[in-house]
N, C-alpha and C positions, 0 to 999 in steps of 0.2 A: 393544772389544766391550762392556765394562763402559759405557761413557757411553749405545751405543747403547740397551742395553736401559732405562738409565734414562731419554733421553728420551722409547724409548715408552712405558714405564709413565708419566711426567709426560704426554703427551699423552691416554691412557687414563683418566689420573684426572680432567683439567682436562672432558673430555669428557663422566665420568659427574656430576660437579655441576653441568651446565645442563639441570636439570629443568626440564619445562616449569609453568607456572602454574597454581593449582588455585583459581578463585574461591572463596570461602564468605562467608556472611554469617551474623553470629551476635547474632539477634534474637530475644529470646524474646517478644515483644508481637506478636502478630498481630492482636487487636482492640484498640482503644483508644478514646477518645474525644475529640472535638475539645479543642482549648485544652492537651491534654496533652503536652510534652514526649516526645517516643521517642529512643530512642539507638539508632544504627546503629553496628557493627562490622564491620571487615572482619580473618575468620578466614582470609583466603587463606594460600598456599603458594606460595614461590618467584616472590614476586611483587618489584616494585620500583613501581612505580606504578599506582592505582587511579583509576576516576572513577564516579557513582554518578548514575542518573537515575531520574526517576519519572513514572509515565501516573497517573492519576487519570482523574476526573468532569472533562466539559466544563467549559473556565473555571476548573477548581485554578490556582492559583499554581503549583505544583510540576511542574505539564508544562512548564514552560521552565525549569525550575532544573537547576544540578547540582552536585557536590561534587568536590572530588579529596581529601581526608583520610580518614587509616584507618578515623577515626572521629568520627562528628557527630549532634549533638541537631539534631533537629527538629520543629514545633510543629505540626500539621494544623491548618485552620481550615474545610476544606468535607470535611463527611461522605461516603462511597462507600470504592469498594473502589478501593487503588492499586497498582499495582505494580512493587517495587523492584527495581532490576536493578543490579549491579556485575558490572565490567569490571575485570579485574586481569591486570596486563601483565607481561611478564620483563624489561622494560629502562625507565628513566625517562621521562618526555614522552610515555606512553602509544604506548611503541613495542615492538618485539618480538612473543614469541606473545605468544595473549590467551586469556582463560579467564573464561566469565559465568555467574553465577549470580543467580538470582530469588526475589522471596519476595511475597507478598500481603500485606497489609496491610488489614484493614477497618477505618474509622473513625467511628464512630457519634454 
């Protein structure tokens, strides 16, 4: 009777630690200006793999870019407003739940 109740409590526990994933991004630059270095973070939660893309002005370089690191500089070089998106996922290879969060970005 002892073992039963310990595997359910092992299964009860294994069960309450697969939180699902809480994007965040923790950018305190929302304006900047070209030529300037920004660093992107990723403050998610119960995460194991992230990937990170951005919209801009017609003809940015950065509409077909994209990242998979927690964290990365990046240098704008065409002025407008972009928008950062991450994807953070509960399982490696961008697989699992997922969990997206946004941020603006104006570049002047």
């Amino acid at each position: 009777m002892k073992r039963l109740i310990l595997i359910a409590g092992l299964i009860v526990s294994l069960a309450a630690c697969n939180k699902a994933p809480e994007a965040c991004i923790d950018n305190g630059q929302t304006t900047v200006t070209t030529g300037t270095p920004v660093n992107f973070t990723s403050c998610s939660k119960h995460t194991m793999s992230q990937e990170w893309f951005m919209s801009g002005p017609v003809g940015a370089p950065e509409n077909t870019m994209g990242w998979s690191d927690a964290q990365f500089s990046h240098t704008f070089t065409i002025p407008g407003t972009y928008v950062v998106t991450l994807r953070a996922y509960s399982k490696f290879s961008f697989m699992g739940d997922m969990s997206e969060a946004t941020q603006s970005v104006t570049v002047q």
